[in-house]
C-alpha positions in Angstrom: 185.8 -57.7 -11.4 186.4 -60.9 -12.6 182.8 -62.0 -11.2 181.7 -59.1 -13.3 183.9 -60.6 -16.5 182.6 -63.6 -16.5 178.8 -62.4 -16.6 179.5 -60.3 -18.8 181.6 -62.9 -21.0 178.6 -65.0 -21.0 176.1 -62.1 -22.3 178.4 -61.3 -24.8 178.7 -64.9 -25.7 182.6 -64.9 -24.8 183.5 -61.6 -26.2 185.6 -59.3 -24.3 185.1 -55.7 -23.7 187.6 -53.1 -23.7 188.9 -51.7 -20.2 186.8 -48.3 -21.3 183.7 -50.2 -20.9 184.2 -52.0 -18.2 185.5 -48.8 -16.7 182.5 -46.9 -17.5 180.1 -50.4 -16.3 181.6 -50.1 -13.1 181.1 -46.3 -12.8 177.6 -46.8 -13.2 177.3 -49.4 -11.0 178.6 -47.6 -8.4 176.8 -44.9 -9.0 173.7 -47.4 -9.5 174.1 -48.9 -6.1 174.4 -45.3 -4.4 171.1 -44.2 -5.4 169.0 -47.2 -5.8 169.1 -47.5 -2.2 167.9 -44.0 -1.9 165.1 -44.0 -5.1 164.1 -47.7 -5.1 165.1 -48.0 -8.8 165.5 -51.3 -8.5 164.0 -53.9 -6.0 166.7 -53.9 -2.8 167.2 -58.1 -2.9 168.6 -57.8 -6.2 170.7 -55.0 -5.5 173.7 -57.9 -4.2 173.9 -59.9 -7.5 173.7 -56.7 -10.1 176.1 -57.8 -12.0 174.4 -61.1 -13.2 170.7 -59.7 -12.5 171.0 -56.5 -14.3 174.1 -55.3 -16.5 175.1 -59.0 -17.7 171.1 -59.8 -18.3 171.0 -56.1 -20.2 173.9 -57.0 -21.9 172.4 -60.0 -23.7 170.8 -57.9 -26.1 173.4 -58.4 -28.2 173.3 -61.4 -28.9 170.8 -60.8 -31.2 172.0 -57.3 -32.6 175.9 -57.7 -32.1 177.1 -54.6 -34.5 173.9 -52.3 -33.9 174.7 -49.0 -35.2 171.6 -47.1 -33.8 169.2 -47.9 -31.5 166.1 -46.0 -29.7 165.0 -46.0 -26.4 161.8 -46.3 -25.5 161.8 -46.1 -21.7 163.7 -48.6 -19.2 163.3 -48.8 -15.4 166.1 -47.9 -13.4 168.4 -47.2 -16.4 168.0 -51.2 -17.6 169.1 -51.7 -20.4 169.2 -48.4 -22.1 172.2 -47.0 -19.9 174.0 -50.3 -20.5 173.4 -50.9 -24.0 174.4 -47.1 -24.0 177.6 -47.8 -22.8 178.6 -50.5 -25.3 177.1 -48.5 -28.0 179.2 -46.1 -27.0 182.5 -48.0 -27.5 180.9 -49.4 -31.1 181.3 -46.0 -32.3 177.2 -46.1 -32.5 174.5 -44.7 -30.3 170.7 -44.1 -29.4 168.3 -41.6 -30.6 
């Protein structure tokens, strides 16, 4: 985890995230990992370095939105970013429509 807190420090530009969240991230990504080898939802050589490739890089988002309070979805592959903005949404008090 502490791999996974320091890409995820850097998307967040240094903020930390409560133990819920990062609780819930690693859920999913274990989850994640399960299936994408069976579904393909993601291509299999990045499947190693998710943590930087996918949750940190969907985490980034807010950077440039850091207190959204509603957001919409209009489609992501393989549950990036919509499941992980979902899931710091989520622990704003906000969500998606």
């Amino acid at each position: 985890m502490n791999a996974t807190k320091t890409s995820l420090g850097r998307a967040l530009n240094g903020q930390a995230v409560s133990r819920e969240t990062a609780e819930r991230l690693e859920h999913f990504a274990a989850l994640f990992s399960k299936w994408a080898k069976t579904i393909n939802l993601v291509a299999p050589s990045t499947l190693d370095d998710m943590w930087n490739r996918h949750i940190a890089d969907s985490a980034q988002i807010f950077q440039m939105a850091p207190r959204p309070m509603i957001w919409a979805d209009l489609g992501s592959g393989g549950g990036f970013p919509g499941i992980i903005t979902g899931i710091f949404l989520a622990e704003l008090g906000s969500g998606w429509v």
